[in-house]
N, C-alpha and C positions, 0 to 999 in steps of 0.2 A: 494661352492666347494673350498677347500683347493690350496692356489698358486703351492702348492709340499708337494706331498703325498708319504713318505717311509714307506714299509713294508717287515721287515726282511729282511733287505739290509746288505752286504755284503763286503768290500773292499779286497781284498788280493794281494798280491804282488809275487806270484812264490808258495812257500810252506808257504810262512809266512801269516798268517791274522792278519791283523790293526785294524778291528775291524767286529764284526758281531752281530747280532739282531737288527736292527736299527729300529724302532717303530716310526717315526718321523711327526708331518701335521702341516704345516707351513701356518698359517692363515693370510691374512691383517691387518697388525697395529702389527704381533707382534716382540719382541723386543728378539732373541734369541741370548745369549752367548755361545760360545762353548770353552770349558776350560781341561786341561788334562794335561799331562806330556810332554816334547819334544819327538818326535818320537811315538806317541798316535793313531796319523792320523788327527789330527784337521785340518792342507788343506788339505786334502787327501777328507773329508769329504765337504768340502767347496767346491772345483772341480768340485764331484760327485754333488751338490747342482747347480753350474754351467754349467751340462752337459757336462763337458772338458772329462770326464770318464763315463763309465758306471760301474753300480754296479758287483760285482763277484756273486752277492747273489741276489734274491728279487726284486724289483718290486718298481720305480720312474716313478708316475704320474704327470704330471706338466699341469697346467692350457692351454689352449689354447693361443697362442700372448704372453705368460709370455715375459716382458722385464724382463734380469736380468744384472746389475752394478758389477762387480768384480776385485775389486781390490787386484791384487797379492800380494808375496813379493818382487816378481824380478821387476822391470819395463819393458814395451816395447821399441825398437825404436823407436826415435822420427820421426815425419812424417812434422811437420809445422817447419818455420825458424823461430821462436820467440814462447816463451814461450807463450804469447796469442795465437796466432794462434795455436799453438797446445791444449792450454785448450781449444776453441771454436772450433776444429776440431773433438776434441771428441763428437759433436755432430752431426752424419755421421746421420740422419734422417732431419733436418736443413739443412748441407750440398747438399745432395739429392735435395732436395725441393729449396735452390736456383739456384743448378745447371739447375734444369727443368724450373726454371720461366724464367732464363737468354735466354736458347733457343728458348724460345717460345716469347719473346720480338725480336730475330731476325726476327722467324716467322710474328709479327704482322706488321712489317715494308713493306710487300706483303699484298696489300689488296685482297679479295675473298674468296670465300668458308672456305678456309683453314683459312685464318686469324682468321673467325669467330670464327672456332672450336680452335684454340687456345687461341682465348680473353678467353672464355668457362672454359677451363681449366686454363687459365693462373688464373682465381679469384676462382676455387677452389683451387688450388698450395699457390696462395694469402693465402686466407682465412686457411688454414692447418698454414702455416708458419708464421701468426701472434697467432693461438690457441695453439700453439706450444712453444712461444716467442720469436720468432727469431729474431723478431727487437730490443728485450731487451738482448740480447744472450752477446754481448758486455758489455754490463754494469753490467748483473750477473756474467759475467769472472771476470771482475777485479773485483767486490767486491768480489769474494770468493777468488782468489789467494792475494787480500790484506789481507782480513781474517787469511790467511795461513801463510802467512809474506812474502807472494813475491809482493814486492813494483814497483813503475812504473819503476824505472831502470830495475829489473831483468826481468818483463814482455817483454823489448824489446831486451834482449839479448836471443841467441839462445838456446835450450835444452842442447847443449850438451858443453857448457859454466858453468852448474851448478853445486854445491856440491852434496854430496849423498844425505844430508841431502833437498836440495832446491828442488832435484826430487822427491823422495819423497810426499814434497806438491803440485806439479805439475801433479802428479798421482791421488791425493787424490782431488785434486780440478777439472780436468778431470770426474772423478767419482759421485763427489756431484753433477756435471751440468747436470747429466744427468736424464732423465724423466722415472725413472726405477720403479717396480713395487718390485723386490725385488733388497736391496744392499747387498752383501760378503763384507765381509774385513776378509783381514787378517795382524794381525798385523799395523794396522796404524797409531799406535803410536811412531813404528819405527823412529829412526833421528828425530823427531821432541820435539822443546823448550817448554816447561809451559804453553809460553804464546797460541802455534798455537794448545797445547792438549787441553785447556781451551776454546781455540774457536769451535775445531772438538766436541767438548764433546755437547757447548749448541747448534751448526748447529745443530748435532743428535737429542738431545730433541727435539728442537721444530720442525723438521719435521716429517712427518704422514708415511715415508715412511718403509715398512717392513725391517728390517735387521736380517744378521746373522753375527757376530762379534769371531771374532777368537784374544783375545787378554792375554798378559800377565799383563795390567793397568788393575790391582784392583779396581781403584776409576773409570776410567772408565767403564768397567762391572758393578757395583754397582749403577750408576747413571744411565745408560743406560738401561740396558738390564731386560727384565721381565721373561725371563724364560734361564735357564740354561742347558745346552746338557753339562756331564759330561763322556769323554773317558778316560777308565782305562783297563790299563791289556787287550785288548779286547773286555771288554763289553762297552754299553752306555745304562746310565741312562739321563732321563731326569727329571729336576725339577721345578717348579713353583714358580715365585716370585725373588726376587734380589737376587743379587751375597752373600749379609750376609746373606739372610733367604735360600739359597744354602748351604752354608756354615753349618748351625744348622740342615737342615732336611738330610746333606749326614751324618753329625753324629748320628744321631738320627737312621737314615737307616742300618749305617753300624755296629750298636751296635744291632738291633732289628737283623740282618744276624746275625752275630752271639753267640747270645743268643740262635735262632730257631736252626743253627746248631750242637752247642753244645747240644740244647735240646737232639734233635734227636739223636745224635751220641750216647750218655747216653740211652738214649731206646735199641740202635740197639746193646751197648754193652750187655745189659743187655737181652734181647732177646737172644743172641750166649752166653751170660753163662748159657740160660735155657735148649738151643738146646744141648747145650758140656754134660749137666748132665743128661739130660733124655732122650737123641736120643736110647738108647739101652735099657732103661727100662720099665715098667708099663705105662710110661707116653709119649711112643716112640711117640704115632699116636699126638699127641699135641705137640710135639718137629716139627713132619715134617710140621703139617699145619705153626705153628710159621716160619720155614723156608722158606716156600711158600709163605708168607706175608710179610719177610723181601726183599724178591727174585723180587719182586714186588712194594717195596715203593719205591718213586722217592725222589730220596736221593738231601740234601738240600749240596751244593757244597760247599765248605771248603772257608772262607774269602780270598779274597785277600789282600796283603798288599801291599801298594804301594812301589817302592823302591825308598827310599830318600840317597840324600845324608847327610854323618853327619862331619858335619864342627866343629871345637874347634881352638880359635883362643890364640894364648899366648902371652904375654907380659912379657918380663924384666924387672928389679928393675928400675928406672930413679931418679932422680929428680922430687919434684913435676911440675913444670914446666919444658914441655918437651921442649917449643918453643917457644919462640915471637919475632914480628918484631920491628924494629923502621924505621918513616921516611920510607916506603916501596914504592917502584913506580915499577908495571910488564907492560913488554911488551916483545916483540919480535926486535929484531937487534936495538936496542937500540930507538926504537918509543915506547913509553908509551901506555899502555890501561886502567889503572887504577890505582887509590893510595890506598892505604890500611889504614886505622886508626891502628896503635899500637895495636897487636891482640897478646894475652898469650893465649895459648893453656897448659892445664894442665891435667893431667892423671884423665881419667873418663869422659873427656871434650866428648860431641858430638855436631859436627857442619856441618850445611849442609850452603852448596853454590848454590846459585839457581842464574837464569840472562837465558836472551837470548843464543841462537847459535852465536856464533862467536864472542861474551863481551869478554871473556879472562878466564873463570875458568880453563879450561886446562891450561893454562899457569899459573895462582896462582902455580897449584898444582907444576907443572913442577920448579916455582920459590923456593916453600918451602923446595921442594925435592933435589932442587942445582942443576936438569938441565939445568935451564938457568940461568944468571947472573939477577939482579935486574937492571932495568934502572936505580937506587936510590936506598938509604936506604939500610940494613940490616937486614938480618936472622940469630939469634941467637939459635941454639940448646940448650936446656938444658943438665946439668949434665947426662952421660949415655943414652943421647935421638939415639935411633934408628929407622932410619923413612922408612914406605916400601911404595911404589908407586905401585896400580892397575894401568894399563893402560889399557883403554878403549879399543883402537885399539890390544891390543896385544903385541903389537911391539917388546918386550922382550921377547918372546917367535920363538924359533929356529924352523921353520917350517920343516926342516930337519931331527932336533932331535925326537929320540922317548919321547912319555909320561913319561914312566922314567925314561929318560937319563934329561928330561927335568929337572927334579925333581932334580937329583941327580948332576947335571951342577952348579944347583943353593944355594948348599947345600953339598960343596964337604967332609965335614966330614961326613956326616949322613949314615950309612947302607942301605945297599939295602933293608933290610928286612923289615928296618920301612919304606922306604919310599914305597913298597909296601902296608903294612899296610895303611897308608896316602892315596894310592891311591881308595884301595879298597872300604876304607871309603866314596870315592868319585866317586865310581861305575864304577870305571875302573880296573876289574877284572882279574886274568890270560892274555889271552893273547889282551887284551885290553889297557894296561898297556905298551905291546911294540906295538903300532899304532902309526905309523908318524902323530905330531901334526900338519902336515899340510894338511893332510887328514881329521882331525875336522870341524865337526856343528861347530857353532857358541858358542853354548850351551855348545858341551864339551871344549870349549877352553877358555871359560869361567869355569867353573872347573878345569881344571889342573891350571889356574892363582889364583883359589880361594886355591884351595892343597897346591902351592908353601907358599900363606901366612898362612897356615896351618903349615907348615914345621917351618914357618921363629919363632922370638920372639921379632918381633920389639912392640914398646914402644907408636904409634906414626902412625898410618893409615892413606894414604889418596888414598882416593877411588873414581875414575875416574867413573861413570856412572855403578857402578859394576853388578847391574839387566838386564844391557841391555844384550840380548839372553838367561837370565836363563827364564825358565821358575815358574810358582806359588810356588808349591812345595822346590824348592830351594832358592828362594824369600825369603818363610819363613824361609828353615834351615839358608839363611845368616843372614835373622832379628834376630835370638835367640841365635846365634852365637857370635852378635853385642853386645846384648844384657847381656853378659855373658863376655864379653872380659874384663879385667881391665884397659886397656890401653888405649888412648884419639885417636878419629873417628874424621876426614875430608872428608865430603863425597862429591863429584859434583852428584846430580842426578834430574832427570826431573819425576822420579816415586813419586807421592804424597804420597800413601799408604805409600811406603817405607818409606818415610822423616818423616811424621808422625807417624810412629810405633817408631824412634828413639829418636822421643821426644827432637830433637837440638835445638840449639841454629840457627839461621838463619842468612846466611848476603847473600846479594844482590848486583849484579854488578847492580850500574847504571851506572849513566850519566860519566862517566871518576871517579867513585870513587867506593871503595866497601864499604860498608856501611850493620851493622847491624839493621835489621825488630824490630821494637819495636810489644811488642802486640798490637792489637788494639783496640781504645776504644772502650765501650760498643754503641751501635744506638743512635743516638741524633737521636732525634720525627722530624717529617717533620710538620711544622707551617704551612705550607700553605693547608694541607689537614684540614678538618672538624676535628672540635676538635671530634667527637665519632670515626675516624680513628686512631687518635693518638696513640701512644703506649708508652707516660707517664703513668709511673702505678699512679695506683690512691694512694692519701696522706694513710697514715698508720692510724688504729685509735687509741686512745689510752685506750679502749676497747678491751683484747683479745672477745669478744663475738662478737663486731661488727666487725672484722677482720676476723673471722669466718661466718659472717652470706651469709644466700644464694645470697643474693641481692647483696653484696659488689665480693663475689666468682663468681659471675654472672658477673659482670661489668669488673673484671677480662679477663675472659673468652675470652668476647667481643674483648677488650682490644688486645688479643693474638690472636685471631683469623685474629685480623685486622694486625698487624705485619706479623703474617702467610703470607698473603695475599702478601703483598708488599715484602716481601722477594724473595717471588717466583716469583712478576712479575721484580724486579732487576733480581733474577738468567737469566731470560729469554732475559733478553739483550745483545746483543753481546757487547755492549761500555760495561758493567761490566769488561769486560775477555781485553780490554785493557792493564790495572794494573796489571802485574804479583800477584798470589796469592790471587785478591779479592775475587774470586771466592771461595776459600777454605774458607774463612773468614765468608763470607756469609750462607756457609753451615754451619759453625759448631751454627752461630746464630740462624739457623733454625733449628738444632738438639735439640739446647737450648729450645727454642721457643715450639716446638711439645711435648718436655717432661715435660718441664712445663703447657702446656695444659690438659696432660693427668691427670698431678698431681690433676687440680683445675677440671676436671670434676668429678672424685672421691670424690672430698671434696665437691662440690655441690650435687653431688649425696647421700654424707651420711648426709648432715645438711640439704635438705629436707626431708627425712624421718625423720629425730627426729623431725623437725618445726610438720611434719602431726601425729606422736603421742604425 
């Protein structure tokens, strides 16, 4: 039996429906995404999956005893006075269990009848409470909030001591502890660094436990999740297989929609130009049956189209270099957090900054941008260098002001009329357009900050975490955007997909320096495994025949299968996800790796049939 079984479920919210048809049977072991537009329903649908709601529509069957893990976006109240004891209080079944062994240890302190019957129970309560883990309940805490990046100092400071981003993994480490049958998320990749996404990414792997994942991380979806719940417009579709074979069968889907509808509309025109010309003629009684038959086909529903927004970003003439430092040291009131090597930034440059929460990239940017002073050294603009700052918080943006007063505050030549245009573009329509920005999702205020640099023609971008609250869809209109602009990208972001589609140049806060990511070398073979594991390829021959033959494409094979192997048992270690970035390294060797397999099973496959005729 299915953990949770939907049938033609339902959400609505007053007159409005979030979504309806829901076909959904969420089996043990599987791995479901659920992906859409902001305002789609994806928690709405997560909820309904946690019981917080019932459906407007249909019919949620849920297993018997279902435990279900649900982790929101808001946090709860904290309940414990240290952030341990609050991760080990989220486990209220543990809890329970040593409250009753405690009482029943008073109990045994009376001997009689009663004692007896408490020993009794006190070694089943035992025995629950150690099948359970509770003696190790302490040591799986801290390793998972270290995991997370809350170290022994923050573990004994209280909840409400921490950053947004430190609750966050104290939410999320709450969650993992628990002995759940199915886990929700949503969003949990929110506030958190590279390095604790890289940890949440391989805990998920290698655990057996069912999930449903509500996320805007691309490469998490992609590595995670095996089947996909896609809400649009109202409907949901479900699909089969990762986030990129998602990606191929909803285009594949939505081109077959319509093709069929267009079929059909072509019939149905053609049908009503046969009724228009022979309803009154010789051929009347064959006009009304045609009529009768179109009156009756179940008409195939006109595409939807998603609405995106469309972003165009411009740049002014500059100087080839727009910018570089010398001698650079950032920090905050005059304490250092890092030195910079001599960095030129020149038009068409794109660079991404990657480092921990709380290293200092907000501050670089803030440096570059001449918010703050340099604790040392110097920022030199280039000729005509115009530089615009995202900020991640917002903070430049007048919560009082309307959207486009917003606009037009920050852009005091520009007409109304374009900066309507501008807006609309970014799906803040008629009266949309005057909504107090502080009345804003997350999402739309992320868009009007995306609009103003839409507006603007700086030379010179640095882009504070600019994904965080867009959702997919937007994601992508900023990557093509990016992708399109002439003008030199700084970007701070902790989304991989993202930093990966722009193809930068990379520098890294470390240890008190910022310092540029060299690539990395190719695998050096591991000598201590058996030389048939190795993954030295074998010497070349100087024979194209023997470099083709089956026997050497064989050995090959081997060769790569064995690399396969230890690729995948490194990705499976949590010390890999230590090193910022090794993880992504890993994968792209293993992308290598698999498609060079695929290449040499081919070539073995066609050079033993020539060997057999």
């Amino acid at each position: 039996m299915p953990l949770i079984s939907c049938q033609g479920v339902a959400v609505e919210y007053g007159d409005r429906v979030v979504f309806s048809g829901l076909d959904l049977s969420i089996e043990s072991g599987n791995r479901i995404g659920i992906v859409g537009a902001n305002g789609s329903g994806k928690s709405s649908l997560l909820g309904l999956l946690a019981a917080l709601e019932p459906p407007s529509q249909g019919a949620v069957e849920r297993q018997g005893r279902l435990i279900v893990a649900y982790l929101p976006q808001e946090a709860p109240v904290p309940a414990a006075e240290t952030v341990l004891g609050e991760a080990m209080a989220s486990r209220t079944d543990l809890s329970t269990l040593r409250d009753e062994m405690i009482h029943l240890e008073q109990r045994l302190a009376h001997p009689g009848p009663e004692a007896e019957r408490a020993l009794e129970r006190y070694g089943e309560c035992q025995a629950a409470y150690e099948g359970l883990g509770g003696y190790d309940l302490e040591s799986r805490a801290r390793a998972v909030l270290h995991g997370l990046g809350l170290e022994e100092e923050e573990q004994q400071r209280a909840p409400t001591e921490l950053s947004v981003g430190q609750i966050r993994r104290l939410e999320l480490s709450k969650l993992l502890l628990q002995d759940a049958d199915l886990v929700l998320l949503d969003e949990p990749t929110n506030h958190l660094d590279l390095a604790a996404i890289e940890w949440l990414e391989n805990h998920l792997l290698q655990s057996a436990r069912t999930l449903c994942l509500v996320a805007h991380d691309r490469r998490l979806l992609e590595r995670v999740c095996d089947r996909v719940v896609e809400l649009e417009a109202g409907r949901v579709e479900v699909y089969e297989g990762s986030y990129s074979s998602y990606l191929r069968q909803r285009d594949e889907r939505r081109l077959r929609w319509r093709r069929s509808y267009e079929a059909q509309q072509a019939h149905i025109s053609h049908q009503e130009e046969f009724i228009r010309r022979y309803r009154a003629g010789q051929r009347a009684r064959q006009a009304r049956g045609r009529q009768t038959i179109l009156d009756r086909l179940e008409r195939v529903p006109a595409p939807t189209e998603l609405r995106r927004m469309h972003l165009t970003l411009h740049a002014a003439p500059s100087a080839h270099v727009v910018l570089r430092t010398e001698g650079l040291v950032c920090g905050r009131e005059g304490r250092a957090l890092f030195s910079v090597p001599d960095l030129t930034i020149s038009r068409g440059d794109r660079i991404a900054v990657l480092g921990p929460n709380g290293s200092g990239k907000t501050t670089l940017l803030h440096t570059l941008v001449g918010d703050l002073p340099p604790v040392s050294g110097r920022v030199i603009p280039g000729s005509r260098a115009h530089l615009r700052l995202y900020r991640q918080d917002f903070s430049d943006l007048d919560s009082e002001r309307s959207v486009l007063q917003s606009l037009l505050d920050d852009n005091p030549h520009t007409l109304p009329e374009r900066a309507r245009s501008v807006l609309g573009a970014m799906l803040f329509s008629g009266e949309r357009a005057e909504a107090r920005v502080g009345d804003l999702s997350g999402g739309e205020k992320a868009r009007v900050a995306l609009a103003r640099l839409g507006m603007d023609e700086a030379n010179l971008l640095l882009l504070d975490e600019p994904t965080n609250h867009l959702d997919i869809p937007s994601q992508e209109v900023l990557e093509e955007a990016i992708s399109h602009y002439p003008g030199a990208v700084l970007v701070v972001s902790h989304d991989r997909y993202f930093v990966d589609a722009l193809g930068p140049r990379v520098l890294e806060v470390g240890e008190g320096r910022l310092e540029e990511r060299r690539p990395a070398p190719p695998p050096v073979p591991d000598r201590t495994r058996p030389a048939a594991q190795r993954t030295k390829p074998p010497r070349k021959s100087t024979s194209a025949g023997a470099r083709r033959s089956p026997a050497r494409t064989e050995q090959r094979i081997e060769l790569l299968e064995a690399e396969r192997l230890e690729l995948t048992r490194r990705l499976a270690s949590p010390t890999t996800y230590r090193q910022a970035g090794a993880g992504d390294t890993l994968v792209e060797r293993l992308r290598a790796v698999e498609a060079e397999l695929e290449a040499s099973y081919a070539t073995w496959v066609e050079l033993e049939g020539t060997t057999e005729r």
